[in-house]
LOZAVO-424499 format. One record per residue (C-alpha): residue number from 1; x, y, z negated; residue in one letter. Coordinates in steps of 0.2 Angstrom, whole numbers, plus 5000, padded with zeros to 4 digits. Layout:
N
n->NUM | xx->X | yy->Y | zz->Z | res->A
...
# end
This chain:
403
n->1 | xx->5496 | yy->5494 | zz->4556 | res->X
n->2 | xx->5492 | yy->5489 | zz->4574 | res->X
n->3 | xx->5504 | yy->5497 | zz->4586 | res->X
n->4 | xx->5511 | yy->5492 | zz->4603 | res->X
n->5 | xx->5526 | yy->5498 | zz->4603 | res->X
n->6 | xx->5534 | yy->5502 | zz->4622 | res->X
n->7 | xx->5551 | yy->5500 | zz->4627 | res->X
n->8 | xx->5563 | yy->5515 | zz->4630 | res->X
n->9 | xx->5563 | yy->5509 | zz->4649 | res->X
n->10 | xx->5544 | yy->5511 | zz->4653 | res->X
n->11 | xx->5542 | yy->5527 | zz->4641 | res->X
n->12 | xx->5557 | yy->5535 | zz->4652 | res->X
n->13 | xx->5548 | yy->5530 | zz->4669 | res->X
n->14 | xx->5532 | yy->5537 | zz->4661 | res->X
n->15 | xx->5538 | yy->5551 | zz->4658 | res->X
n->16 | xx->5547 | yy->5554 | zz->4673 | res->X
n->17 | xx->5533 | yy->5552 | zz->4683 | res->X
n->18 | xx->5522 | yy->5567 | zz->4672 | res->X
n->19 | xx->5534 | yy->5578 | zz->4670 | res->X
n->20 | xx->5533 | yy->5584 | zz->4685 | res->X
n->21 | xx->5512 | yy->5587 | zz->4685 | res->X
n->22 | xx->5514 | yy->5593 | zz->4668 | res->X
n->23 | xx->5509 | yy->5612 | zz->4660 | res->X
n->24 | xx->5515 | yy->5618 | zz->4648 | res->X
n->25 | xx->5503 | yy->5625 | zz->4632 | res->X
n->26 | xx->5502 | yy->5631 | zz->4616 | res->X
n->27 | xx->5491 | yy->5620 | zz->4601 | res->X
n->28 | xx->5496 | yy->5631 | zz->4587 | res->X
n->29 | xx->5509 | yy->5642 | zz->4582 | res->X
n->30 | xx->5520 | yy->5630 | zz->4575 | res->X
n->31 | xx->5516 | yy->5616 | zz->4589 | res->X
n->32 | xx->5529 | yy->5614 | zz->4603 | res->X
n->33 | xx->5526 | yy->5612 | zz->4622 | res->X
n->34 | xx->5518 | yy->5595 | zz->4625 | res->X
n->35 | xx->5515 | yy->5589 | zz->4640 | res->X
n->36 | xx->5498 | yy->5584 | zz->4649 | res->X
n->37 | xx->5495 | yy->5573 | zz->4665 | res->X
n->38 | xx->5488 | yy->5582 | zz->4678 | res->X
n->39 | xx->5479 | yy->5565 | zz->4686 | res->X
n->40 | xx->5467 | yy->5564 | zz->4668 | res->X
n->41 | xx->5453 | yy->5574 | zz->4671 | res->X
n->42 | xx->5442 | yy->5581 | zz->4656 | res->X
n->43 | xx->5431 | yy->5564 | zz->4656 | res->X
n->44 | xx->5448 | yy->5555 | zz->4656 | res->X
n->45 | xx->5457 | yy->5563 | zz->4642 | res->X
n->46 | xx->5440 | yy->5563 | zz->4631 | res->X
n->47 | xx->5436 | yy->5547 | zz->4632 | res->X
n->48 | xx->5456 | yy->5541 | zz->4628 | res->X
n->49 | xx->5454 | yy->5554 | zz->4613 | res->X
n->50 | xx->5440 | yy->5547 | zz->4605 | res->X
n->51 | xx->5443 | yy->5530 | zz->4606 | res->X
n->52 | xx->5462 | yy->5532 | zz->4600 | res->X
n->53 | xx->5452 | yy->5541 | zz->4583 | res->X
n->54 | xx->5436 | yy->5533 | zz->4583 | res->X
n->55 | xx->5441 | yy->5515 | zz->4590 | res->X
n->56 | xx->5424 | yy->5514 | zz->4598 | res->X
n->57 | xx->5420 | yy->5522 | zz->4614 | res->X
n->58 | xx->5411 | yy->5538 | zz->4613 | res->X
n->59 | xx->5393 | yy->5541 | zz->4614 | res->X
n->60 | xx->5386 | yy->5549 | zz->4629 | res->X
n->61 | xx->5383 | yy->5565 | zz->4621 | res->X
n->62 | xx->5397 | yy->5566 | zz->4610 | res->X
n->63 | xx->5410 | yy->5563 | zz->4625 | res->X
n->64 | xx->5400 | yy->5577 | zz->4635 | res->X
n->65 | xx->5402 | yy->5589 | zz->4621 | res->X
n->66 | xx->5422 | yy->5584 | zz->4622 | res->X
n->67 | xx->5422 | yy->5587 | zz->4639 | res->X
n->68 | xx->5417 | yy->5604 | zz->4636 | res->X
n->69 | xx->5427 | yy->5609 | zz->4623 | res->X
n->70 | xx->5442 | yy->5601 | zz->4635 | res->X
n->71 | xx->5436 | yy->5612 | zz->4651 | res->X
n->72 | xx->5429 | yy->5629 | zz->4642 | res->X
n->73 | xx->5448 | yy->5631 | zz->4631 | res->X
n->74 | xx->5462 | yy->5623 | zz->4647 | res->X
n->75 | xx->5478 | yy->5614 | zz->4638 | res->X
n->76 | xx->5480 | yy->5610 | zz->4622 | res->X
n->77 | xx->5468 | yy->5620 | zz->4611 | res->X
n->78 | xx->5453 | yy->5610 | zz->4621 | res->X
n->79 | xx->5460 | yy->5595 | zz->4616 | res->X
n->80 | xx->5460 | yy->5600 | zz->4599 | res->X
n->81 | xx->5444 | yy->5606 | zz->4597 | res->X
n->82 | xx->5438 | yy->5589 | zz->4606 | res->X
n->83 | xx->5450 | yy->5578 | zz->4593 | res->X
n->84 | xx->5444 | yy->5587 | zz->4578 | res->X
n->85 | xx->5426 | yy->5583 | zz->4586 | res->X
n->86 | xx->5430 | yy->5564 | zz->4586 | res->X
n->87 | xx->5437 | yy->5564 | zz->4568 | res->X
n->88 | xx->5420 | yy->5567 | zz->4561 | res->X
n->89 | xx->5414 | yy->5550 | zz->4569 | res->X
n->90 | xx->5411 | yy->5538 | zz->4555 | res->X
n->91 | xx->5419 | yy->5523 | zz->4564 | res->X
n->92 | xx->5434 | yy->5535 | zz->4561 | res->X
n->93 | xx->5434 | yy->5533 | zz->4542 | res->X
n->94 | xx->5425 | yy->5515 | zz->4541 | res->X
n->95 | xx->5437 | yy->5506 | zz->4554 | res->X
n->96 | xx->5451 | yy->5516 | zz->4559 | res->X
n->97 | xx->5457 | yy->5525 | zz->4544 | res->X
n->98 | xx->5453 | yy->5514 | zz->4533 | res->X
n->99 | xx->5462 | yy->5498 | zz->4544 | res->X
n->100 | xx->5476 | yy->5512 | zz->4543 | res->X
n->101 | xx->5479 | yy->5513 | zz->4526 | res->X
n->102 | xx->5474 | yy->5493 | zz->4519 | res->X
n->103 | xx->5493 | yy->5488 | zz->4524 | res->X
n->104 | xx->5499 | yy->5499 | zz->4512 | res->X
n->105 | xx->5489 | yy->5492 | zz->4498 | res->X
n->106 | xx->5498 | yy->5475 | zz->4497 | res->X
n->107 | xx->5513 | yy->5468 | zz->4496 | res->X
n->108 | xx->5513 | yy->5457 | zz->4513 | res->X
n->109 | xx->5507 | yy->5473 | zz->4521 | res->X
n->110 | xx->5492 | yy->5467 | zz->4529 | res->X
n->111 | xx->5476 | yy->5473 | zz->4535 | res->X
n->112 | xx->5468 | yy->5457 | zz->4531 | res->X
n->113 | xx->5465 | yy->5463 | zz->4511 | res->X
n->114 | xx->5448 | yy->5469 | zz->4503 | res->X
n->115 | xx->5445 | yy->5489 | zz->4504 | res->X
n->116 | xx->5449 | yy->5496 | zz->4486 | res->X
n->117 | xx->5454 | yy->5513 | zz->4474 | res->X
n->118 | xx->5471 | yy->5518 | zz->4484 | res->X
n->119 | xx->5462 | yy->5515 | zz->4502 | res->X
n->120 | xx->5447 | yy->5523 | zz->4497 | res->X
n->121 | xx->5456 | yy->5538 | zz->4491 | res->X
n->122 | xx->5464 | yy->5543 | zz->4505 | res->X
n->123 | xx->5450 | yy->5540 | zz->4514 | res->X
n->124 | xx->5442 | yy->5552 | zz->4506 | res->X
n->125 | xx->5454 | yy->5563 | zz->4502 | res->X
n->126 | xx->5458 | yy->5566 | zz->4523 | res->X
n->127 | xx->5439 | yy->5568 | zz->4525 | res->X
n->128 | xx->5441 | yy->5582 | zz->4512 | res->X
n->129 | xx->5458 | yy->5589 | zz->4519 | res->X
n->130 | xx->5463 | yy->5589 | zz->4501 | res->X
n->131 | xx->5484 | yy->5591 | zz->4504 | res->X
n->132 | xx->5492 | yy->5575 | zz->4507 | res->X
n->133 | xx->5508 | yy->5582 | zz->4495 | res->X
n->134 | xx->5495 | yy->5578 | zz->4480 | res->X
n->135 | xx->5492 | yy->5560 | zz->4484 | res->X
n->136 | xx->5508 | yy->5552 | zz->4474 | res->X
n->137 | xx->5504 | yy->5566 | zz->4458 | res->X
n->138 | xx->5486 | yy->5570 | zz->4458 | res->X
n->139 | xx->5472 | yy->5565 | zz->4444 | res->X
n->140 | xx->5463 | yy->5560 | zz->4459 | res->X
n->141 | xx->5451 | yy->5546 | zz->4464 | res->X
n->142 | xx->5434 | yy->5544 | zz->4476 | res->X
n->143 | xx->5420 | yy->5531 | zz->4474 | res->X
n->144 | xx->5405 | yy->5529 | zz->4482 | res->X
n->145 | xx->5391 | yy->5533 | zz->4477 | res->X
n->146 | xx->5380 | yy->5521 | zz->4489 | res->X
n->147 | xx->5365 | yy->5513 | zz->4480 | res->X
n->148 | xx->5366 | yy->5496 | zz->4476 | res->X
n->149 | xx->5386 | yy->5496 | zz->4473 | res->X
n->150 | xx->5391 | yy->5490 | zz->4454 | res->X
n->151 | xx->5400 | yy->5505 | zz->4444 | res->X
n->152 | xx->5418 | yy->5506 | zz->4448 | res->X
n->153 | xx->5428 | yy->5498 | zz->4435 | res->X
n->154 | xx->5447 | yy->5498 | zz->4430 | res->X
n->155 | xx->5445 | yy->5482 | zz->4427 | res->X
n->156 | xx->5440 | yy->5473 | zz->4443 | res->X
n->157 | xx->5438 | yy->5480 | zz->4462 | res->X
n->158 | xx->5418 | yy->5473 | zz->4462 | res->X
n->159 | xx->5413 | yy->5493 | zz->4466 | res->X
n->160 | xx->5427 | yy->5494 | zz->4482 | res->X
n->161 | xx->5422 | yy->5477 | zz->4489 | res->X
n->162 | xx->5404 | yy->5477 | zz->4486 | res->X
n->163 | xx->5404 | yy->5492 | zz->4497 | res->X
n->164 | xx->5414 | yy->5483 | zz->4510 | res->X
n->165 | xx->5404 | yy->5472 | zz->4512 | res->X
n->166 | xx->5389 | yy->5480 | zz->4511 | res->X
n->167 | xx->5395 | yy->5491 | zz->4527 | res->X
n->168 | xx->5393 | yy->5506 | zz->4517 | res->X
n->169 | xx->5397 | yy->5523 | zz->4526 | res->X
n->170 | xx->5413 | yy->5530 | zz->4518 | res->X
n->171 | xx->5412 | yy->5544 | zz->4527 | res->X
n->172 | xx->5393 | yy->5548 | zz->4520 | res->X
n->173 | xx->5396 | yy->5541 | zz->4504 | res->X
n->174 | xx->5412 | yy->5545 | zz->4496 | res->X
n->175 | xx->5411 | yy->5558 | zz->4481 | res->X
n->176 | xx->5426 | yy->5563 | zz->4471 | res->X
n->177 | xx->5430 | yy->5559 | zz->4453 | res->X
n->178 | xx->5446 | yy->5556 | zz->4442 | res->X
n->179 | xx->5459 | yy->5544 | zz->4437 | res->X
n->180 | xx->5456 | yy->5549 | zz->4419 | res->X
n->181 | xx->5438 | yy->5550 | zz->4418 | res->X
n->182 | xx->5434 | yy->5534 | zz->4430 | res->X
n->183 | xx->5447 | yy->5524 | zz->4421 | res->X
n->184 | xx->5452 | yy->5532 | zz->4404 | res->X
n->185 | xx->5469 | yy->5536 | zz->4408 | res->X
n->186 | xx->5477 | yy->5550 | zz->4400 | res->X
n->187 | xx->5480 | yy->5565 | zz->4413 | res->X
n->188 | xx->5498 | yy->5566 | zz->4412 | res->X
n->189 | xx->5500 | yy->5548 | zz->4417 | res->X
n->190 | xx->5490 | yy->5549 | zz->4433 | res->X
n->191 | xx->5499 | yy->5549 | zz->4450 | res->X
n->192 | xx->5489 | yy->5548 | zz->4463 | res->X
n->193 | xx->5489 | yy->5532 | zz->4473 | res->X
n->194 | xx->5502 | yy->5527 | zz->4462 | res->X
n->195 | xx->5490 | yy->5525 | zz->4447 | res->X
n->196 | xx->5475 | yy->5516 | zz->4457 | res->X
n->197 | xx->5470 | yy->5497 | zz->4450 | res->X
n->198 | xx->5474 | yy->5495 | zz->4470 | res->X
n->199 | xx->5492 | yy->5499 | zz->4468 | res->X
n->200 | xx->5494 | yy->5492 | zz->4451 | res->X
n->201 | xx->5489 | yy->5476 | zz->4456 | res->X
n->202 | xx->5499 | yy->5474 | zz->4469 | res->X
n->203 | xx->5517 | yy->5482 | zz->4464 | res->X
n->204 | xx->5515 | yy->5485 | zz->4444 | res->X
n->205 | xx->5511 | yy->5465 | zz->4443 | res->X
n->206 | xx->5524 | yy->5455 | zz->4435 | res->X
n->207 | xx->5542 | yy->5459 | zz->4440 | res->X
n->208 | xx->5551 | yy->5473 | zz->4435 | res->X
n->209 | xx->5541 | yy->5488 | zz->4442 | res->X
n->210 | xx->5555 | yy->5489 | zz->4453 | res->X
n->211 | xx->5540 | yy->5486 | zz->4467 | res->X
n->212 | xx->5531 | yy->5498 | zz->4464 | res->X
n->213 | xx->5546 | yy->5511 | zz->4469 | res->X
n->214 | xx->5553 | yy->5499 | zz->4484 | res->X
n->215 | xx->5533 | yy->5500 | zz->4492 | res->X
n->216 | xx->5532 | yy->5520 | zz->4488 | res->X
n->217 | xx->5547 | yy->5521 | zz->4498 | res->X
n->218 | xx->5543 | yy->5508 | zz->4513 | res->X
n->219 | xx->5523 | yy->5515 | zz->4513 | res->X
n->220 | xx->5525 | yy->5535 | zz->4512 | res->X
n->221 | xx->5546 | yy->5537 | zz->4514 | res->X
n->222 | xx->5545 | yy->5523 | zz->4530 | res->X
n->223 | xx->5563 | yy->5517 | zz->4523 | res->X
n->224 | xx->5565 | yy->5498 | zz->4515 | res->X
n->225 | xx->5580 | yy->5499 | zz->4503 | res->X
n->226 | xx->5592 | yy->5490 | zz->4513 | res->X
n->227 | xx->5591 | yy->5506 | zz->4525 | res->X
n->228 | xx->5592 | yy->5517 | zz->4507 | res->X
n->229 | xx->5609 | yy->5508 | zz->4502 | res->X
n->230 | xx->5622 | yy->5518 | zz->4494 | res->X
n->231 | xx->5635 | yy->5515 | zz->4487 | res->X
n->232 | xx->5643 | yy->5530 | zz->4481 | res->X
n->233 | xx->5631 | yy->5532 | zz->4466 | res->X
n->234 | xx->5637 | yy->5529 | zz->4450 | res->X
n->235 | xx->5631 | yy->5511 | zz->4441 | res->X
n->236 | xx->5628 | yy->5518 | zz->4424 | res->X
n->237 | xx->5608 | yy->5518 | zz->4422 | res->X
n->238 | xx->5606 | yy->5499 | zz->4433 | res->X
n->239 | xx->5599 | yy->5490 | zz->4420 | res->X
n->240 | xx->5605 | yy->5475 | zz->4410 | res->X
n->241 | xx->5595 | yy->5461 | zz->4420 | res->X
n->242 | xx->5606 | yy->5466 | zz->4438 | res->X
n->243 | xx->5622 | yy->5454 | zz->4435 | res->X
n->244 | xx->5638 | yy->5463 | zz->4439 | res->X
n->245 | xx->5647 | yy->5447 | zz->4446 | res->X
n->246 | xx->5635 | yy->5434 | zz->4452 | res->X
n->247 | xx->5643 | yy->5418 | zz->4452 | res->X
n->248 | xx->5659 | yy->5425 | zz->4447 | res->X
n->249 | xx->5660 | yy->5438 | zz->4460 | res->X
n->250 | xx->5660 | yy->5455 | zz->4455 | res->X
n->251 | xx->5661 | yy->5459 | zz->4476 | res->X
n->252 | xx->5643 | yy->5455 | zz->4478 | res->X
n->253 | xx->5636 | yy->5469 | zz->4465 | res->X
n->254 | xx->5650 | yy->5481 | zz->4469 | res->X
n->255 | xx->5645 | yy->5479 | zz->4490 | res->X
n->256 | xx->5628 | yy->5476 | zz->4489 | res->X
n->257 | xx->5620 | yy->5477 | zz->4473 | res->X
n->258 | xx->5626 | yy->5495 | zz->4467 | res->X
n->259 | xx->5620 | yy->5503 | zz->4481 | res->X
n->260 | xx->5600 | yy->5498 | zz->4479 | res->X
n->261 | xx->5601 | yy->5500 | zz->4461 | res->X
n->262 | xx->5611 | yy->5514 | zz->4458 | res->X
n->263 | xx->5598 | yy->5526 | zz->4464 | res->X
n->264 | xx->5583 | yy->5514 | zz->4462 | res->X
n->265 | xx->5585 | yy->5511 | zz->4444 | res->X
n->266 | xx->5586 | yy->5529 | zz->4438 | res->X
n->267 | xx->5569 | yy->5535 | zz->4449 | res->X
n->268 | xx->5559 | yy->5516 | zz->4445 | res->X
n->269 | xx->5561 | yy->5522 | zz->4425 | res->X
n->270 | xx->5546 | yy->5536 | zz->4429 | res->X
n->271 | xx->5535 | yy->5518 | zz->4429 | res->X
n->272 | xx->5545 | yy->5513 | zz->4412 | res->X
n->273 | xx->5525 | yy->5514 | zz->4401 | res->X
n->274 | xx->5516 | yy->5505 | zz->4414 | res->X
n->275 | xx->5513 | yy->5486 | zz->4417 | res->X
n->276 | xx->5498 | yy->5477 | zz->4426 | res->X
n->277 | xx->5488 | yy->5463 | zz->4415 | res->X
n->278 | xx->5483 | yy->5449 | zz->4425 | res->X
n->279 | xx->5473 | yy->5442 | zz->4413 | res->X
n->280 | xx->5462 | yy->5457 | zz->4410 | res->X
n->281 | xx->5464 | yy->5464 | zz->4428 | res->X
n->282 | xx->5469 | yy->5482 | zz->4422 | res->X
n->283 | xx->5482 | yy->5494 | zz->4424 | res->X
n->284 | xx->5490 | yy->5495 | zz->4405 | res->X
n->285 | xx->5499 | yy->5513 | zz->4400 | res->X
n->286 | xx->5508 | yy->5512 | zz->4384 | res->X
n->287 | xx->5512 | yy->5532 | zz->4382 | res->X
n->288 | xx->5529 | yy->5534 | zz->4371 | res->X
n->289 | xx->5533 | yy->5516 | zz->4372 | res->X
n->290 | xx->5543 | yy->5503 | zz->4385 | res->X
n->291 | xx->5536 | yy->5490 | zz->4393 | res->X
n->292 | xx->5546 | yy->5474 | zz->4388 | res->X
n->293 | xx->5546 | yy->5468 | zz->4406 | res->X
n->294 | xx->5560 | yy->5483 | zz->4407 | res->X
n->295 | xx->5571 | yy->5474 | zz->4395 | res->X
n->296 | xx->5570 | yy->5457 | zz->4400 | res->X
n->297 | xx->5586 | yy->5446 | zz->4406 | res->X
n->298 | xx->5596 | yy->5457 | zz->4394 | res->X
n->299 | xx->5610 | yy->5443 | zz->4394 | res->X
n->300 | xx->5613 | yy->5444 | zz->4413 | res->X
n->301 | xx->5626 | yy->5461 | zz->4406 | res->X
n->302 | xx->5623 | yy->5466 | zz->4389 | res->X
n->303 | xx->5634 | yy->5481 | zz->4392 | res->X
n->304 | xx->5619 | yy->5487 | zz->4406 | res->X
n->305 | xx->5607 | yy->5502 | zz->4406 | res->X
n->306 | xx->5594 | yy->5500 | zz->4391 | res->X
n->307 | xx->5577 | yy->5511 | zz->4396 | res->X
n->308 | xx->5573 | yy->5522 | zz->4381 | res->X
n->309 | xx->5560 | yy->5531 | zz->4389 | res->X
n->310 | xx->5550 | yy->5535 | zz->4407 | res->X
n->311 | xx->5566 | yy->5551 | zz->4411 | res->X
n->312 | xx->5570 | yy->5549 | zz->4427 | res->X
n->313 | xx->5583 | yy->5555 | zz->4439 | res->X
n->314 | xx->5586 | yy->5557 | zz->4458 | res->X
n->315 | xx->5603 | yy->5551 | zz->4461 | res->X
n->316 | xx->5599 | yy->5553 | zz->4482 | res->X
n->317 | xx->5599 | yy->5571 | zz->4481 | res->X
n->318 | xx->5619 | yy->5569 | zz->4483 | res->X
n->319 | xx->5627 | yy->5557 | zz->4497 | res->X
n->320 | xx->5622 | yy->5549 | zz->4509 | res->X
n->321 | xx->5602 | yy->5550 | zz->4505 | res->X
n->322 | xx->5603 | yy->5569 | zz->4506 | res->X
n->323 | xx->5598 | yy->5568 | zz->4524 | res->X
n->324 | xx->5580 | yy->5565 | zz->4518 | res->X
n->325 | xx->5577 | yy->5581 | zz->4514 | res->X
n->326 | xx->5573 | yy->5584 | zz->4495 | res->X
n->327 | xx->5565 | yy->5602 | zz->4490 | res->X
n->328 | xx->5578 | yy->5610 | zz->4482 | res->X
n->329 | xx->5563 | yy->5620 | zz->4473 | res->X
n->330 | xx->5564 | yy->5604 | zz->4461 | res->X
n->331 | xx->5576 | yy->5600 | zz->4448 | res->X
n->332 | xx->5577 | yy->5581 | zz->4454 | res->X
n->333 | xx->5573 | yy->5573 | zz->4437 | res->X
n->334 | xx->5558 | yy->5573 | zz->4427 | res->X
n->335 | xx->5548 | yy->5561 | zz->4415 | res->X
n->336 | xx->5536 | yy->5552 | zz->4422 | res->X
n->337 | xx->5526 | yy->5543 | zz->4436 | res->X
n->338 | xx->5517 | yy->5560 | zz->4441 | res->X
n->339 | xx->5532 | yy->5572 | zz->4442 | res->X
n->340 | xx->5541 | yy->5558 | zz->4453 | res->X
n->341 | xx->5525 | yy->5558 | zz->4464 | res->X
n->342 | xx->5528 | yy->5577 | zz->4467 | res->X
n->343 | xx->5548 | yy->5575 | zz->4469 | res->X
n->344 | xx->5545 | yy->5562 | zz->4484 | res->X
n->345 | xx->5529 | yy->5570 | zz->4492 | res->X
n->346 | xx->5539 | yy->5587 | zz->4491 | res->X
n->347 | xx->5553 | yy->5579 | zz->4502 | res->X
n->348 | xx->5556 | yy->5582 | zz->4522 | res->X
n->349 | xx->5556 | yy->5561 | zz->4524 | res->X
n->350 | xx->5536 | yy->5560 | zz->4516 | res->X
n->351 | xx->5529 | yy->5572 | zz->4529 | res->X
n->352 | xx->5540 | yy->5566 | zz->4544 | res->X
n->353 | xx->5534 | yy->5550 | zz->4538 | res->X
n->354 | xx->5517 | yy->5552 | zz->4537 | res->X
n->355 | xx->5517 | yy->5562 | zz->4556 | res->X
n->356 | xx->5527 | yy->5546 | zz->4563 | res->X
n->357 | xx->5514 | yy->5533 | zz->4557 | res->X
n->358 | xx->5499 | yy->5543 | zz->4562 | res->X
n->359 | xx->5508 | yy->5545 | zz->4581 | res->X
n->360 | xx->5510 | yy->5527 | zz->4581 | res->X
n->361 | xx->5494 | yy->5525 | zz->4577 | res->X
n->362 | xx->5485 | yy->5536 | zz->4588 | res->X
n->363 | xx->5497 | yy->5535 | zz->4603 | res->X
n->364 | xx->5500 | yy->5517 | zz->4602 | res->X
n->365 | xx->5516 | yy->5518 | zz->4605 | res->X
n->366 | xx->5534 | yy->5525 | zz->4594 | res->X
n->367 | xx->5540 | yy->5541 | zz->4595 | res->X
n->368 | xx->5555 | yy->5537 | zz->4604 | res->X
n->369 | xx->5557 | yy->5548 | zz->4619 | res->X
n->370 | xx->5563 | yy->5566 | zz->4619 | res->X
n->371 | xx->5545 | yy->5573 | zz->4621 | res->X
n->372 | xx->5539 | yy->5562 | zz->4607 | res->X
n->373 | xx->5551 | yy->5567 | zz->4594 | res->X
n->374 | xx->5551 | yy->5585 | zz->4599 | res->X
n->375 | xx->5529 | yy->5583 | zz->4597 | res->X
n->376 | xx->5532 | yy->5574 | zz->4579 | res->X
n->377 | xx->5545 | yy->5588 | zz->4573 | res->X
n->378 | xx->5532 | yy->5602 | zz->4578 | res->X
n->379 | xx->5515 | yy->5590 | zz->4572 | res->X
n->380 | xx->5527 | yy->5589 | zz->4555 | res->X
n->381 | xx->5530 | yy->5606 | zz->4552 | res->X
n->382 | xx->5511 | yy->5609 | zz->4555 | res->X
n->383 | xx->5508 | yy->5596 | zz->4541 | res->X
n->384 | xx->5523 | yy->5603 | zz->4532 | res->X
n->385 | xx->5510 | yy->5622 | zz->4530 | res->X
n->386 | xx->5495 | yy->5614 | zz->4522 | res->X
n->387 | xx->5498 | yy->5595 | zz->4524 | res->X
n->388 | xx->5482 | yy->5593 | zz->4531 | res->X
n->389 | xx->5484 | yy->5574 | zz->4537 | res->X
n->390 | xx->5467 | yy->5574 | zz->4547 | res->X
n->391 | xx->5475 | yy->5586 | zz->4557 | res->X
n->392 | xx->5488 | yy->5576 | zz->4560 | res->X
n->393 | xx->5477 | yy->5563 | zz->4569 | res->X
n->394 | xx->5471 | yy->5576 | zz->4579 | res->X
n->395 | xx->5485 | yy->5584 | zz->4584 | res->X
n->396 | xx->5492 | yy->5567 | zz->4587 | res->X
n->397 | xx->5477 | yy->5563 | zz->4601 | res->X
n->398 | xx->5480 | yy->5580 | zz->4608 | res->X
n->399 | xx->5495 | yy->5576 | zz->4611 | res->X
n->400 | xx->5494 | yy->5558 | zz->4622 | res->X
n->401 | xx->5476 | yy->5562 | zz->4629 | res->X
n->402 | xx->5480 | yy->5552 | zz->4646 | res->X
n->403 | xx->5498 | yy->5542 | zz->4641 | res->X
# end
């Protein structure tokens, strides 16, 4: 993700300087005061609107039907009406969404990577405003249905790229299908992005599957382990491949490596049926039985954790990992990929997440200041009523139309 991040200092003289000029309105019931520069003028603030959601200036007509939506409703419900006019540009889906999203689909987070299932997904899924709380759980995935474009494929990403390169219109040409019918897999193991070949191929490969629950956290929890450390939780389901005195040095598991693996272990057993086969570039579900790769280095302490099954638990709900908010309408363990989905997306952390990338994005800039924050926590609990992430964008631009 592309962001220019400004420091506290400017941010403060920034805002000092349009406090003062500010007025104070009302986006939604739910939004909080947010405050407009008196010196951008309707042009101003639809042109900076657009191009923050479109990435492209804005056509004449378009930016005059902006400008009209800005002057006709004063204060922030023009400056909705005139995001929610630049969301429907394609350039928003084809290049700004979509170089949104790419970092999340590999493991050296980069937006240098081939269009595939997970991006296209929620690309489509945004377009759609299908709730964002279904994206880690859902039997969800969106093709195109462009001519010319080979059938998708669990076996290869030829449909995604094709597309790509092919400049195909997402927006146009995205229709809606499933995980189980594109792919075969069984309903009950679908989890949304989780399940894509994008995601597989990048987190399920090799390894441990421990990737795939460190990248769910960094890309929709917007926390890397070392900020998740806790070591309160008990060690009893780390498994046997984690050595509890690494050169003879049981200080280094009991400081460092318990407080990863005591919460990650128990949650990373939800993937316990899945693996990624290189060789046949597929996602592989074994229903009812263990991958070995969960098994492996057994000898490193024969005494550890031996995965029966894809039960998991959240050992976060307690300590120090409370603060992220899970729904206590859960029970906090489950069996699984799918019901973990839903126990993360049903957190306070995903949707503050979510909001807080989408700001950065939009406003170029991390919310830092006072104003900022106090604007994310009202945009969140907007998201928070019907997890429209679309909306997000826009009230994001609404809300840094001339900063």
């Amino acid at each position: 993700m592309n962001t220019k991040t400004v420091s506290s200092s400017n941010s403060s003289s920034r805002l000092a300087r349009r406090t003062s000029a500010a007025r104070t309105v009302c986006a939604l019931i739910v939004l909080a005061q947010i405050a407009t520069p008196a010196s951008a003028g309707p042009a101003e603030q639809a042109e900076r609107i657009y191009e923050r959601i479109a990435g492209v200036p804005a056509p004449a007509a378009v930016l005059t039907q902006m400008m009209t939506a800005i002057s006709n409703k004063p204060g922030q419900p023009g400056l909705l009406d005139a995001a929610a006019i630049a969301t429907d540009a394609p350039s928003f889906y084809n290049v700004v969404l979509k170089n949104f999203v790419i970092p999340w689909t590999n493991r050296d987070q980069t937006v240098f990577a081939p269009l595939n299932d997970y991006a296209a997904t929620v690309i489509g899924m945004v377009r759609d405003n299908v709730p964002f709380n279904t994206a880690l759980s859902a039997d969800v995935l969106y093709t195109s249905n462009a001519s010319g474009l080979p059938a998708v494929s669990s076996a290869n990403n030829n449909h995604y790229a094709m597309a790509e390169t092919n400049g195909v219109d997402l927006k146009a040409t995205l229709v809606a299908t499933t995980q189980s019918a594109a792919y075969g897999l069984p309903t009950e193991a679908t989890a949304g992005l989780l399940t894509t070949r994008g995601a597989a191929s990048a987190f399920f490969i090799a390894g441990t599957n421990r990737a795939m629950f460190r990248f769910t956290m960094i890309n929709h929890m917007c926390n890397d382990m070392e900020s998740l450390m806790d070591t309160t939780r008990p060690p009893d389901r780390i498994r046997q491949d984690v050595a509890r005195s690494s050169g003879g040095d049981s200080r280094i598991f009991l400081n460092n490596c318990i407080g990863c693996h005591s919460g990650m272990d128990p949650m990373a057993q939800a993937f316990a049926y899945y693996n990624y086969d290189n060789t046949a570039g597929k996602l592989v579900y074994t229903a009812n039985m263990v991958q070995p790769k969960y098994l492996i280095n057994s000898a490193n302490f024969p005494q550890g954790f031996v995965t029966p099954d894809n039960s998991w638990a959240n050992r976060w709900r307690q300590g120090p990992n409370s603060v992220l908010g899970w729904d206590t309408a859960l029970p906090g363990s489950g069996v699984g990929a799918k019901s973990l989905g839903q126990e993360i997306a049903a957190s306070d952390q995903f949707a503050q997440c979510q909001v807080t990338k989408v700001f950065q994005a939009v406003c170029f800039r991390a919310p830092t200041s006072t104003a900022d924050l106090q604007t994310v926590a009202a945009i969140k609990a907007s998201f928070r009523s019907a997890y429209n992430l679309k909306q997000v964008f826009q009230q994001s631009a609404a809300a840094c139309p001339g900063s």
